[in-house]
C-alpha positions as CSV (number, residue, x, y, z in Angstrom):
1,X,-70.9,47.5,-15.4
2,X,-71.4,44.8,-18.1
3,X,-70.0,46.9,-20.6
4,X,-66.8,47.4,-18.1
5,X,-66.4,44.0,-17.8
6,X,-66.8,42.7,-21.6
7,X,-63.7,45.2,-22.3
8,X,-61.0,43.7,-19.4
9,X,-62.2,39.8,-20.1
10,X,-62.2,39.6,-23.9
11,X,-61.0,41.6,-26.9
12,X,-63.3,43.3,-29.4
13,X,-62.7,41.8,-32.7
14,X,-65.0,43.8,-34.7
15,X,-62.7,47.1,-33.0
16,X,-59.4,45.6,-32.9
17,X,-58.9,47.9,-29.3
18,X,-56.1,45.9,-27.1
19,X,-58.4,44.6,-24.2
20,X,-55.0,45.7,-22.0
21,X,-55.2,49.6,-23.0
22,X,-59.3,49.3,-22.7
23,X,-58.9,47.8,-18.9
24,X,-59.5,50.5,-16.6
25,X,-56.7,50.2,-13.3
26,X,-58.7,48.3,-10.6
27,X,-56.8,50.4,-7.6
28,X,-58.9,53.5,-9.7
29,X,-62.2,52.2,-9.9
30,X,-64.7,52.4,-7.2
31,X,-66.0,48.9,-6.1
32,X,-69.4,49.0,-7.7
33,X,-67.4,49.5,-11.0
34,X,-65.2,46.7,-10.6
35,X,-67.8,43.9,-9.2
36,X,-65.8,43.4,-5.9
37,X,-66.1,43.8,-2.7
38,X,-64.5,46.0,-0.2
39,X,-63.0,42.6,2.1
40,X,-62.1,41.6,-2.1
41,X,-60.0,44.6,-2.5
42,X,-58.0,44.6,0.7
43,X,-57.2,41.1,0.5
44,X,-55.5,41.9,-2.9
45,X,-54.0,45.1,-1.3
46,X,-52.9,42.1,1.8
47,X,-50.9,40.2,-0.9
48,X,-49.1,42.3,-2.7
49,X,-47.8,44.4,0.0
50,X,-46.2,40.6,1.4
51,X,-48.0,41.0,4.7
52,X,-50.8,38.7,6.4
53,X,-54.2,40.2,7.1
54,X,-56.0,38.9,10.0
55,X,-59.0,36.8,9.4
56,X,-62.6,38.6,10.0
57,X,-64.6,36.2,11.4
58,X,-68.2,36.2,12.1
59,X,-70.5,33.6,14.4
60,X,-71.1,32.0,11.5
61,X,-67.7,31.8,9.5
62,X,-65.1,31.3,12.0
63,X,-64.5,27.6,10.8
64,X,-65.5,26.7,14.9
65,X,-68.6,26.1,14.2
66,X,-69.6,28.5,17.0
67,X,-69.2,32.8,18.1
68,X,-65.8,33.1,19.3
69,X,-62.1,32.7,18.5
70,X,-60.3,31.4,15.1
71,X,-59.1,28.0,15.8
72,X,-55.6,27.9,14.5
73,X,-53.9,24.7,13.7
74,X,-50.3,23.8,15.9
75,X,-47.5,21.6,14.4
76,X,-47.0,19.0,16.8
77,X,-43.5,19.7,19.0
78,X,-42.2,16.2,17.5
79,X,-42.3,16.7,13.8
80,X,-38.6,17.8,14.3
81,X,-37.6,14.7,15.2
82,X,-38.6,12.8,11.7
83,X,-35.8,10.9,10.1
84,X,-35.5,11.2,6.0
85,X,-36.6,7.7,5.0
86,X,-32.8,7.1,3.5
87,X,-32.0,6.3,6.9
88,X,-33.4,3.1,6.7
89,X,-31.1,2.0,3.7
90,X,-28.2,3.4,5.5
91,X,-28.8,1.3,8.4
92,X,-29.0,-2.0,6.5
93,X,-26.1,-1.5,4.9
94,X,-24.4,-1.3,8.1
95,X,-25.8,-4.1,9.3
96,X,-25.5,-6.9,6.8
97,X,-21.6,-7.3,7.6
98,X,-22.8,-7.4,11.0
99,X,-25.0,-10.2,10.8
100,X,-22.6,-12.1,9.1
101,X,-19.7,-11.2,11.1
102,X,-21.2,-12.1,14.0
103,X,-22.5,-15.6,13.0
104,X,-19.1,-16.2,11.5
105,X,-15.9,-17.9,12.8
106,X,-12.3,-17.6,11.4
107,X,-10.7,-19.2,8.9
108,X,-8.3,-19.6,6.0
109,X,-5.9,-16.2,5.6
110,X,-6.9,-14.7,8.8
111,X,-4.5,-17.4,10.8
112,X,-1.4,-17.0,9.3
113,X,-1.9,-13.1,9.1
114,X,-2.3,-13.5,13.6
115,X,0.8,-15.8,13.5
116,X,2.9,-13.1,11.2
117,X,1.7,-10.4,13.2
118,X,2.0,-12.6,16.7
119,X,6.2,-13.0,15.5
120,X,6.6,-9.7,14.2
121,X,5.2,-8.0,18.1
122,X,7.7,-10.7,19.4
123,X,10.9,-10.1,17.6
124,X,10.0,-6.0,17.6
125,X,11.2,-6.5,13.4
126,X,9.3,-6.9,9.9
127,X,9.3,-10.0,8.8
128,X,10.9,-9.9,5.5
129,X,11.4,-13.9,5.3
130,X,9.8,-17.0,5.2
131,X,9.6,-18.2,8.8
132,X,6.7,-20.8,8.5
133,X,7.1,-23.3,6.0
134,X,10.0,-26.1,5.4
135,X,10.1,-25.7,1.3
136,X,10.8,-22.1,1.6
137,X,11.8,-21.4,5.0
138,X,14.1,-18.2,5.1
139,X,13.5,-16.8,1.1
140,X,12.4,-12.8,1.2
141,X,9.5,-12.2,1.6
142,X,8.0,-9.1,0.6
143,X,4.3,-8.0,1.1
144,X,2.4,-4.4,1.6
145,X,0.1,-6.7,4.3
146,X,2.8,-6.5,6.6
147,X,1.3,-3.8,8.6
148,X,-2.2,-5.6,8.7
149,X,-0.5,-8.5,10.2
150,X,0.3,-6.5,13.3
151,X,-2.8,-4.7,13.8
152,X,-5.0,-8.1,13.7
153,X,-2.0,-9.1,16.5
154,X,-2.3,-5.9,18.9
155,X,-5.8,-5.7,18.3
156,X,-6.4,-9.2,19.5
157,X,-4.1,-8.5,22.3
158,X,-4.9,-5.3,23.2
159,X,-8.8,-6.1,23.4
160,X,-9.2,-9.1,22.9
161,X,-11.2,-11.8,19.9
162,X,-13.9,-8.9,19.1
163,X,-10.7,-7.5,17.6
164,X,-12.2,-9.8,15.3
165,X,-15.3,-8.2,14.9
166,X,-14.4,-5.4,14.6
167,X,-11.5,-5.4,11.6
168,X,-14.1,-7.0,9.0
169,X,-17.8,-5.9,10.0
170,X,-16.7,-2.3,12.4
171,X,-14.3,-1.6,8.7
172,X,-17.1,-2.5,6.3
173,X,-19.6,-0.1,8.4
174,X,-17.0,2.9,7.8
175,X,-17.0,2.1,4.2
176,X,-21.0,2.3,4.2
177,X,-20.8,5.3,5.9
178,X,-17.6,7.2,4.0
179,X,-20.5,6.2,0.7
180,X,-23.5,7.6,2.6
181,X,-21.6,11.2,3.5
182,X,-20.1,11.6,-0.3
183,X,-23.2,10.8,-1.8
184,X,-25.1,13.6,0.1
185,X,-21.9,16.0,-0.6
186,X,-22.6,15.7,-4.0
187,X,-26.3,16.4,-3.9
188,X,-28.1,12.8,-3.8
189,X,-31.4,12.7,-2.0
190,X,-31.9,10.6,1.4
191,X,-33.7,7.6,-0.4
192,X,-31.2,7.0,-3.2
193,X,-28.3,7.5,-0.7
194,X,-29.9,4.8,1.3
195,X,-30.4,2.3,-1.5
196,X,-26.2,3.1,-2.5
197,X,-25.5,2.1,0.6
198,X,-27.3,-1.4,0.9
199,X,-25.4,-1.9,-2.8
200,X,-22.1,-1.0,-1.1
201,X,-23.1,-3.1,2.1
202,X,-24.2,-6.3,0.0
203,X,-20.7,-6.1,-1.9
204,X,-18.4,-5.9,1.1
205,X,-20.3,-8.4,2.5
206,X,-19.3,-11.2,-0.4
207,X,-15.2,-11.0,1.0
208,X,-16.5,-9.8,4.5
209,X,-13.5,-11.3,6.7
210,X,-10.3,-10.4,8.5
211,X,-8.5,-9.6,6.0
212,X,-6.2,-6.6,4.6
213,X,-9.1,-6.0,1.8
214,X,-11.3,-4.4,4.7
215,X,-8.6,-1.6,4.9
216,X,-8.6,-1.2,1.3
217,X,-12.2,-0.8,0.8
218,X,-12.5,2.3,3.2
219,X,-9.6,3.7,1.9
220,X,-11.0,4.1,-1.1
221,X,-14.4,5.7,-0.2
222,X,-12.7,7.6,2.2
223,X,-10.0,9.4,-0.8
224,X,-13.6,9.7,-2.9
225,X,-14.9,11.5,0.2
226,X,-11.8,13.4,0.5
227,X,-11.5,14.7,-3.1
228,X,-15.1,15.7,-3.4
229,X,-14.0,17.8,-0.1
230,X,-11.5,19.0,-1.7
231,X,-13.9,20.6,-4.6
232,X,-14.9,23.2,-2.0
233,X,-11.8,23.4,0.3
234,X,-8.9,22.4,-1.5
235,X,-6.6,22.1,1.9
236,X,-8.8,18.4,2.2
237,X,-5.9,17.8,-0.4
238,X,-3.6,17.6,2.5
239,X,-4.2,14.5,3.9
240,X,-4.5,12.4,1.1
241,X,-0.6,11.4,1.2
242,X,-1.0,10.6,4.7
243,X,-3.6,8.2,4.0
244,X,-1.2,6.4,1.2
245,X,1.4,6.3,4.1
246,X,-1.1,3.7,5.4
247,X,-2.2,2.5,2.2
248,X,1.0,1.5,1.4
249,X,1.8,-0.5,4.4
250,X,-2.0,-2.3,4.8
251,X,-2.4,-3.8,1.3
252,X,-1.0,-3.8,-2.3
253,X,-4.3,-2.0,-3.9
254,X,-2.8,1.7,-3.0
255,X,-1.8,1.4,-6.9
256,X,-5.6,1.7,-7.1
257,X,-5.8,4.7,-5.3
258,X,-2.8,6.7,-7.2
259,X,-4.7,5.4,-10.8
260,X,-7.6,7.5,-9.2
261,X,-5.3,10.6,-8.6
262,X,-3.7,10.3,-12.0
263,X,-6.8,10.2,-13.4
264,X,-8.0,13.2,-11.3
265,X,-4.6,15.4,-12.0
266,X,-5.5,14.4,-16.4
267,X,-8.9,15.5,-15.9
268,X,-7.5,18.9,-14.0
269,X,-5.7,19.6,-17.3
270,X,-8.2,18.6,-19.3
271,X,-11.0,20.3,-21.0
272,X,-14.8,20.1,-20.1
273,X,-14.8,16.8,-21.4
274,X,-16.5,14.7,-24.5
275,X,-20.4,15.3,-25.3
276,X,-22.2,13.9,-21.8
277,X,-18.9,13.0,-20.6
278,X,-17.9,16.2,-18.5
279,X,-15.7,16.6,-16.0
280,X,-17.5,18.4,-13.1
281,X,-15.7,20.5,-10.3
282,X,-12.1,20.4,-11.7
283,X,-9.8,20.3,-8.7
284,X,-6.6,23.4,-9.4
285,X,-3.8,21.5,-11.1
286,X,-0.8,22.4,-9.6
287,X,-2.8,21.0,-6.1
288,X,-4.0,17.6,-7.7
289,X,-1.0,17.3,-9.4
290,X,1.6,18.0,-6.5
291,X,-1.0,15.9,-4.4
292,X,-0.6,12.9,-6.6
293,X,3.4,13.3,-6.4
294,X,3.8,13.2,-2.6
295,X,1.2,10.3,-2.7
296,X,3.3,8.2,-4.9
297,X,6.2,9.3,-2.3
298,X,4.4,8.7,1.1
299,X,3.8,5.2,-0.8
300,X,8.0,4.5,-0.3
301,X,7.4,5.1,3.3
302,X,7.5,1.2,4.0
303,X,10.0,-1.7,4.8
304,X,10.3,-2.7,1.4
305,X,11.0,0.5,-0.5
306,X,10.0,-0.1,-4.2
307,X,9.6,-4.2,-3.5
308,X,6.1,-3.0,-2.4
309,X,4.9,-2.2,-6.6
310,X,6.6,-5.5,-7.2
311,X,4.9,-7.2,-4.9
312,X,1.1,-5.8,-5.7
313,X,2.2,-6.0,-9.2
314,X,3.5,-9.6,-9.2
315,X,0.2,-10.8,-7.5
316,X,-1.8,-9.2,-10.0
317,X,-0.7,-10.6,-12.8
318,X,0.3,-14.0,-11.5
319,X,-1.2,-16.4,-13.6
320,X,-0.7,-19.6,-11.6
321,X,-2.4,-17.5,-8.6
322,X,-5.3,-16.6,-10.8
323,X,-5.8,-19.9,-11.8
324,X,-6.0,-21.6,-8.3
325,X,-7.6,-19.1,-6.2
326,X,-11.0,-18.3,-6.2
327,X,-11.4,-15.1,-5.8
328,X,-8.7,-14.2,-8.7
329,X,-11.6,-16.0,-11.0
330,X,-14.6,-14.5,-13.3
331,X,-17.6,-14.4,-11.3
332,X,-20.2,-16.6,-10.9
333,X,-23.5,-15.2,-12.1
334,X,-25.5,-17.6,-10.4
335,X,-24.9,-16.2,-7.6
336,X,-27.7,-13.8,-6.6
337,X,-25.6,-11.1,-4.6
338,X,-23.5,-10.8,-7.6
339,X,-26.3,-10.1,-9.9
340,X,-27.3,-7.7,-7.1
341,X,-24.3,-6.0,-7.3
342,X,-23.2,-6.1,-10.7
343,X,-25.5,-7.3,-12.9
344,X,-27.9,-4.7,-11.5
345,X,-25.9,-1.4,-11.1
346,X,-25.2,-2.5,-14.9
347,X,-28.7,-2.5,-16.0
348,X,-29.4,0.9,-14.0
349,X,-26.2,3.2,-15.7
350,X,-27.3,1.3,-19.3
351,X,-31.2,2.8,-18.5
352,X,-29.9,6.2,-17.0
353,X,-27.5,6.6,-20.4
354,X,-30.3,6.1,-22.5
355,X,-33.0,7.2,-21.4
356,X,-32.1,10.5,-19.7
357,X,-30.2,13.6,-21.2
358,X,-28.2,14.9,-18.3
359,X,-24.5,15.2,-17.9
360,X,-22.0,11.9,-16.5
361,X,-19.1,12.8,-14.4
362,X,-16.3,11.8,-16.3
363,X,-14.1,10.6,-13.7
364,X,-16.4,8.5,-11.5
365,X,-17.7,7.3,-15.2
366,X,-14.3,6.3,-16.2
367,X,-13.2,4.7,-12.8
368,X,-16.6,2.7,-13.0
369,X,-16.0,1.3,-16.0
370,X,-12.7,0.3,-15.4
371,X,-13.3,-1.6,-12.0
372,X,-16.4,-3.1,-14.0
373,X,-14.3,-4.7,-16.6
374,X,-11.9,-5.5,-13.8
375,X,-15.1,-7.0,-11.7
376,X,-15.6,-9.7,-14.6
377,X,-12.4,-10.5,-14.6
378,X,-11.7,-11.3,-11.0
379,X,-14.5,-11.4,-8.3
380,X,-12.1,-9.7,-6.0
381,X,-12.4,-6.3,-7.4
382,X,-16.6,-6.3,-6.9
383,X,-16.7,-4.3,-3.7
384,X,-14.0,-1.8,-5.5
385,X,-16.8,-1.6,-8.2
386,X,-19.2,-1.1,-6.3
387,X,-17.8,1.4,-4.1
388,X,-16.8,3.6,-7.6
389,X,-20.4,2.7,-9.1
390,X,-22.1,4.5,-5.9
391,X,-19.9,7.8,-6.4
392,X,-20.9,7.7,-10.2
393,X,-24.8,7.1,-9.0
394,X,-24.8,9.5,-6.7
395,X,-24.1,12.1,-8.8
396,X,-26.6,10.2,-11.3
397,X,-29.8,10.3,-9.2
398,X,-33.0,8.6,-12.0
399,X,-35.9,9.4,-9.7
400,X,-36.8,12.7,-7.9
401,X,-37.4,12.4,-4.0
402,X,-40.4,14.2,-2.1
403,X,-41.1,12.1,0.3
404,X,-40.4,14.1,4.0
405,X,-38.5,13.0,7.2
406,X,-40.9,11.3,8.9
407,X,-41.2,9.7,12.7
408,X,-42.2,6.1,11.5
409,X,-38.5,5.5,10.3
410,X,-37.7,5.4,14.1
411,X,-39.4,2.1,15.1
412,X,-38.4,0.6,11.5
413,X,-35.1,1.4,12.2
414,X,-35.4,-0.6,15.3
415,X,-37.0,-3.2,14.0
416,X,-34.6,-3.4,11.5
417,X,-31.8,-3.5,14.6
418,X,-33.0,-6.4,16.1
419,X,-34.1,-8.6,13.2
420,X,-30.7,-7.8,12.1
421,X,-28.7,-8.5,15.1
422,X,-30.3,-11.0,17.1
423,X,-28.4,-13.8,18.1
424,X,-27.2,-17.2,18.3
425,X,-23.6,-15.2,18.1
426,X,-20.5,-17.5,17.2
427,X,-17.9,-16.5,19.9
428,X,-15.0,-13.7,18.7
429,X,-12.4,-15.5,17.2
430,X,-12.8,-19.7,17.3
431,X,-12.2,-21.3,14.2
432,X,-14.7,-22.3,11.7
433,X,-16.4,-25.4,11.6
434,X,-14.3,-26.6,8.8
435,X,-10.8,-26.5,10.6
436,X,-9.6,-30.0,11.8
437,X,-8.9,-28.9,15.3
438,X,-8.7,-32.3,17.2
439,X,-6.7,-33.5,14.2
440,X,-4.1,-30.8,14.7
441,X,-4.4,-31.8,18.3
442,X,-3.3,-35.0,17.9
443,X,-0.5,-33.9,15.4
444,X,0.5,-31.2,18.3
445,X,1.4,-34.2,20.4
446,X,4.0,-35.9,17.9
447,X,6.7,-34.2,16.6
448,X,7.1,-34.1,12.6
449,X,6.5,-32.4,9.0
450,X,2.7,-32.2,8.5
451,X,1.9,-32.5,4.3
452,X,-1.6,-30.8,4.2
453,X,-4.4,-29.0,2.3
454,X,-3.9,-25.6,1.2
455,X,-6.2,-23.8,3.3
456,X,-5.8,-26.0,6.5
457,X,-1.9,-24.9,6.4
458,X,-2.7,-21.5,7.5
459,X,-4.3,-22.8,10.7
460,X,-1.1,-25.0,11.1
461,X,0.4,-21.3,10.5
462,X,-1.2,-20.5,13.3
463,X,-0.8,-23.2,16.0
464,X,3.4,-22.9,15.2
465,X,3.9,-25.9,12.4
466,X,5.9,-25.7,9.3
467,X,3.6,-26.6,6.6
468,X,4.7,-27.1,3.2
469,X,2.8,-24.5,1.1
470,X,0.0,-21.8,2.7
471,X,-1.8,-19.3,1.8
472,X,1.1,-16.9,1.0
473,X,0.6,-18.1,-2.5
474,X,2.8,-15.9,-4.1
475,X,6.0,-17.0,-2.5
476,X,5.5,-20.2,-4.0
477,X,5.1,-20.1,-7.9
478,X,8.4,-18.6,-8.7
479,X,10.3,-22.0,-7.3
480,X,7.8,-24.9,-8.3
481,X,6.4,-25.7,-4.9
482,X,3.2,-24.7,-5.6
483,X,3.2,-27.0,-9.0
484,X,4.5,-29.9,-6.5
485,X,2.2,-29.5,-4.3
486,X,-1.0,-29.0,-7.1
487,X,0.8,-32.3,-8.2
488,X,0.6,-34.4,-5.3
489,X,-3.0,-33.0,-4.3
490,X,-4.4,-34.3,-7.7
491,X,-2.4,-37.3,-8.0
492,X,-0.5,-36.7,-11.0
493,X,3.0,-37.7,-9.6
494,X,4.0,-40.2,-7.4
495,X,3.8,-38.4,-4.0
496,X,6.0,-41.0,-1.8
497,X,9.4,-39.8,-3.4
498,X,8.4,-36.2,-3.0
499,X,6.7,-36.7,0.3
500,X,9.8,-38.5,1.3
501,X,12.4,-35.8,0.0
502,X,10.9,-33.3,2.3
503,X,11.4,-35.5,5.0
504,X,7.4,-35.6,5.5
505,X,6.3,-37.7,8.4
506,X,2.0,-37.3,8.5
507,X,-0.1,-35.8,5.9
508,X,-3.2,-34.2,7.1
509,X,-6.4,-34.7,4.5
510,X,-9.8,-34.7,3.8
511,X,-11.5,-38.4,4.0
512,X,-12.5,-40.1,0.7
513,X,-10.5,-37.5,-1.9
514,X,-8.3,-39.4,-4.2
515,X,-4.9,-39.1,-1.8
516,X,-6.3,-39.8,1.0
517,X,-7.5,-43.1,-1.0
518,X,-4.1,-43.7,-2.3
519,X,-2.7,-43.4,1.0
520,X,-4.9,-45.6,2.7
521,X,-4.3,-48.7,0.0
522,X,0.0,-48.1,0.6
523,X,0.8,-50.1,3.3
524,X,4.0,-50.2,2.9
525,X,4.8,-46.5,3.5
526,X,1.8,-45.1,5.3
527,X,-0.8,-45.8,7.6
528,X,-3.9,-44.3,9.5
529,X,-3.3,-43.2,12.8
530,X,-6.2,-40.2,13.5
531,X,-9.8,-40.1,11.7
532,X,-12.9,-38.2,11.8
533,X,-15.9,-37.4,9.4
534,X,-13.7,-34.1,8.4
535,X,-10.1,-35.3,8.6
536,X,-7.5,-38.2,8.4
537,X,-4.0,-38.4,9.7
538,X,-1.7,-40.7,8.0
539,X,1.8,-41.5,9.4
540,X,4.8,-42.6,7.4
541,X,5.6,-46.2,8.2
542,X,9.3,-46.2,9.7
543,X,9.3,-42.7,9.4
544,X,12.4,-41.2,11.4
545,X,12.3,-38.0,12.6
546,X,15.3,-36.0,11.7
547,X,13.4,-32.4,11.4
548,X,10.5,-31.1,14.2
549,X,7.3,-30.5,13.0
């Protein structure tokens, strides 16, 4: 028996005999031979025949401790209900425009969007002309937000202020979601698909207000979501050019949706791609490409015809608009969401490049990069970053997942729901703490043109007063009133004559700026009528008033 043995464990080197050839067959050799026992043998026989042998147990090795039955070992009846810890990320990214949404009041844009929407439901038209200020009144007007204007309107009226609510917080939650469902389409585990979502939450949240944007950022994680349908089922094609219909009529960035189905019909014709750059699940090209025709079409399907590209186009690369308006500016990296969301998604896709050696989808990459560049060039176009970084990342995953669904993510995820949630609320609708409300008041009482800041116009918008400029900034460069107006504001002209030439009879300011200063040392033409720590009302001095206010 040792001899047997010496032969199957380890060759003879003095013999040169293969140790394999030497090695008698174990199903041949009778168990005294092979140095196993009988209970050995049949448990290999068990195995390789796939099925399960029944355990022989004895008093003494029946793992109860005592003669009898095998204990055997139930899963417990709730381990089905476990949640993949993912969820948790999911859920916060829901909830941060929540939180903010409902601890937020309205201001700036959102009035004079109600009041164009509130005149459009009345007059049963579009508004294609300037019906609220007295430097422009009755110019063409032409904007893709048109449409947006009259939802906020019917929405309000229909159900009321959480109309509010749910056009800036209810859109950014879709958006979360429309990232959380294509980034588990395209194979990312639970955990990373949670963290995507918190980035995509966090970056909706910096412009979280009702405003057309909202629209725009679903939009384009829901065409994402549909394309990567589309990759399996190409008839998800289908209603892509219905959703530019919308597009088209919500907000001006649909030309960001048909650069992503340009960019999807090139890569269709297109070859595998460059070195890690590869373009993965090529959609058919006569599909993509037809589909990227009838979106540009369905994009016609407005008031406006082709003044809609003008429009979008015009804003875009308006340089006096970029230079005034915040959000048209390069971000401010002091700001810790924006390093959250940019600096940091950065950082991650400079580490995954380097340090790993898989593939990079070439669209996503390109998209990314492009709305990156665009990112540092005006904050505006963070959340579209950061909705086309996720869909790069998700494909992208750096870590490996193996944690299991578990039944602890229930009560976090509650937890999480009520630390998130819980109130003070600020009531649907009311205007923000900011907005001179008993000033505008007063002014409601006294007929007159109001001369007033920039972002307090829209709330004149709002309460039916012409204003001079508002936040329709665009309709103003072309002609100079914007200038005038930047020139009065910062004292670099003498404002009486102009003030006077518009037939201007109080001017609406903040308290202890430089105008409000100048104002209050000219006698002679104006005086203070209305004050407050947040506003002062000045009235022409023997001001007569030939136009209403």
């Amino acid at each position: 028996m040792v001899a047997v043995a010496e032969v199957t464990s380890s060759p003879d080197a003095s013999s040169g005999a293969d140790p394999i050839v030497a090695a008698p067959d174990p199903e041949t050799v009778e168990p005294e031979a092979t140095g196993k026992s009988e209970k050995t043998r049949k448990s290999e026989k068990t195995r390789k025949s796939g099925t399960t042998a029944r355990p022989e147990t004895t008093p003494a090795s029946n793992g109860t401790g005592r003669g009898g039955r095998a204990r055997h070992v139930r899963a417990s009846p709730w381990r089905g209900f476990g949640l993949p810890v993912g969820f948790i990320g999911i859920l916060v990214g829901c909830l941060i425009p929540w939180r903010d949404a409902l601890h937020s009041d309205v201001f700036d844009d959102t009035f004079w969007h109600q009041a164009a929407g509130v005149w459009m439901l009345d007059h049963h038209r579009v508004m294609n002309s300037d019906v609220f200020s007295y430097t422009v009144f009755g110019e063409r007007w032409i904007t893709p937000e048109w449409g947006y204007d009259v939802v906020l309107a019917q929405a309000v009226r229909t159900i009321g202020p959480v109309a509010f609510w749910l056009l800036s917080a209810g859109l950014a939650t879709l958006t979360v979601l429309a990232v959380a469902v294509r980034s588990r389409l395209v194979g990312a585990g639970w955990i990373w698909t949670g963290l995507l979502c918190v980035e995509v939450g966090v970056a909706v949240n910096i412009f979280l207000d009702d405003r057309p944007q909202m629209f725009s950022y679903f939009f384009l994680a829901l065409l994402l979501l549909l394309l990567t349908l589309a990759r399996r089922w190409r008839w998800w094609l289908v209603p892509i050019p219905l959703l530019f219909v919308l597009w088209a009529n919500l907000h001006g960035s649909f030309l960001l949706g048909l650069g992503i189905l340009l960019l999807e019909a090139v890569a269709s014709l297109a070859g595998r791609g460059w070195r890690r750059l590869v373009v993965t699940g090529q959609l058919p090209r006569i599909p993509i490409v037809a589909t990227f025709v009838a979106s540009a079409l369905a994009t016609l399907v407005n008031p406006f015809g082709l003044g809609v590209y003008s429009s979008a186009l015009g804003i875009t690369f308006n340089q006096q608009v970029r230079s005034i308006i915040s959000e048209w500016q390069s971000p401010d990296f002091h700001d810790p969401s924006i390093l959250a969301v940019v600096v940091l998604p950065a950082v991650v896709t400079v580490a995954y490049l380097v340090f790993s050696r898989r593939d990079v989808p070439a669209v996503e990459a390109l998209l990314t990069a492009f709305l990156l560049v665009s990112s540092l060039d005006a904050v505006r176009f963070i959340p579209y970053f950061a909705v086309a970084w996720c869909a790069l990342a998700a494909s992208c995953p750096p870590f490996e997942e193996r944690l299991r669904p578990s039944l602890i993510v229930w009560p976090v995820l509650g937890v999480l729901a009520v630390s998130f949630l819980h109130g003070p609320y600020a009531p649907a609708g009311i205007p923000a703490n900011g907005v001179p409300v008993q000033a505008v008041d007063y002014l409601q009482q006294h007929r007159g043109r109001i001369f007033s800041t920039y972002l307090w116009n829209d709330y004149l918008d709002w309460v039916g007063r012409q204003v001079f400029v508002d936040g329709r900034t665009e309709l103003y460069t072309n002609n100079g009133v914007l200038s005038t107006y930047l020139d009065i504001a910062n004292l670099t002209t003498d404002p009486d004559p102009v003030l006077r030439s518009y037939d201007v009879k109080y001017v609406l300011w903040q308290p202890y700026t430089p105008l409000a200063l100048y104002l209050q040392n000219d006698p002679q033409h104006w005086r203070q009528v209305w004050s407050s720590s947040e506003s002062v009302v000045f009235e022409a001095v023997g001001a007569q008033t030939a136009q209403p206010g």
